[in-house]
C-alpha positions in Angstrom: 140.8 67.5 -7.0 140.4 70.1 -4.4 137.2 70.1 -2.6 135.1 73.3 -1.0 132.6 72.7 1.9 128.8 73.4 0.6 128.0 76.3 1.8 124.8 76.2 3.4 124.1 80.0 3.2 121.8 79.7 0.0 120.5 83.3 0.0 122.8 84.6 -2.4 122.7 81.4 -4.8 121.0 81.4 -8.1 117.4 79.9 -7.2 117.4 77.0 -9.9 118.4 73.9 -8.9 122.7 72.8 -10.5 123.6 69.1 -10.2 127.8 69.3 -9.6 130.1 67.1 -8.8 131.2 66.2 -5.4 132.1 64.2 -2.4 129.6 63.0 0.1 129.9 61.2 3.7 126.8 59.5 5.1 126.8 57.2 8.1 126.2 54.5 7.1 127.7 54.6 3.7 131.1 55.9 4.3 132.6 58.5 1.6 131.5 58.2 -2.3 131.2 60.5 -4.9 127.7 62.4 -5.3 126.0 64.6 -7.5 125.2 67.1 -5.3 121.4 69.2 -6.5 121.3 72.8 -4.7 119.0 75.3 -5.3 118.1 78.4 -3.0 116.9 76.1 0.3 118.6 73.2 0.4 120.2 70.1 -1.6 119.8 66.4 -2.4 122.3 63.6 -3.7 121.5 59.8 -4.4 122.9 57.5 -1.8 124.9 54.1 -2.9 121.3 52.2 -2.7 119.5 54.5 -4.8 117.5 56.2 -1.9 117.2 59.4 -2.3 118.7 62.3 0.8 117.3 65.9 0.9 118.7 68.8 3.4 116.1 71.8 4.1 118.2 74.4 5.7 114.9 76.0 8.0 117.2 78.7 9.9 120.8 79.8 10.0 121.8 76.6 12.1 119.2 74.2 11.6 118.2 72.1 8.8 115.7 69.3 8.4 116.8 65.7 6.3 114.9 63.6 4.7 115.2 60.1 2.8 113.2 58.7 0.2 113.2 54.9 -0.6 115.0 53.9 -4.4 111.7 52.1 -4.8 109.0 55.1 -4.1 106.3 56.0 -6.4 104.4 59.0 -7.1 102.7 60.5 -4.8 104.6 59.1 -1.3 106.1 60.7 1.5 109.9 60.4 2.5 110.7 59.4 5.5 111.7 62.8 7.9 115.0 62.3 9.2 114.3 65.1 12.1 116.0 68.4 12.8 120.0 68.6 12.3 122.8 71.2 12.8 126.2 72.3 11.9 128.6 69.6 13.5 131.0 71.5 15.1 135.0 72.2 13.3 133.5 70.1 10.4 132.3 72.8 7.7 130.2 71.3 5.3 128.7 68.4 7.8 125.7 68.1 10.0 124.5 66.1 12.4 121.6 65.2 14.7 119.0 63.3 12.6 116.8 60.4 14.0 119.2 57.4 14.5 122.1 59.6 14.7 122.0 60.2 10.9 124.6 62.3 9.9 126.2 63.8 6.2 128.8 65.6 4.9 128.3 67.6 1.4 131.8 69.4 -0.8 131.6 70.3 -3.7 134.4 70.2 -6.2 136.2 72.5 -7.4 
């Protein structure tokens, strides 16, 4: 299986939300396989523990992450993972949330 970086340049995507298969890295968690949501700002996948991670791309190299807990109701807040950017010569990954939190999203294809 041959795998494309995500790219994070959403402008010219179709605006709905697509859940596609793919290949995520967390710290953390190591490399699994995700189902990778994008829609015209950002994307989320399900981690191995069931939390939830969501990407908001903010600017053209900047992006805020988030995390919410398997076990959140309605009506909570995730937790804000803090501003991140495009690690350098890694397309596809980012870097530079609280704790060091990092992720890589591809997409296969």
């Amino acid at each position: 299986m041959r795998f494309l970086a995500t790219a994070l340049v959403w402008g010219a995507m179709v605006s709905g939300a697509m859940a596609e298969p793919g290949q995520c890295t967390v710290n953390g968690f190591g490399t699994f396989d995700c189902d990778l949501s994008r829609d015209g700002g950002g994307l989320t996948f399900p981690l191995p523990d069931g939390q939830v991670f969501a990407f908001a791309l903010i600017g053209d190299d900047q992006g805020l992450g988030y995390l919410t807990p398997a076990d959140e109701g309605p009506g909570s807040h995730p937790q804000e993972l803090g501003a991140m950017t495009p690690a350098p010569d890694a397309p596809g990954c980012w870097i530079g949330g609280k704790d060091g939190f990092a992720f890589c999203a591809l997409v296969a294809q």
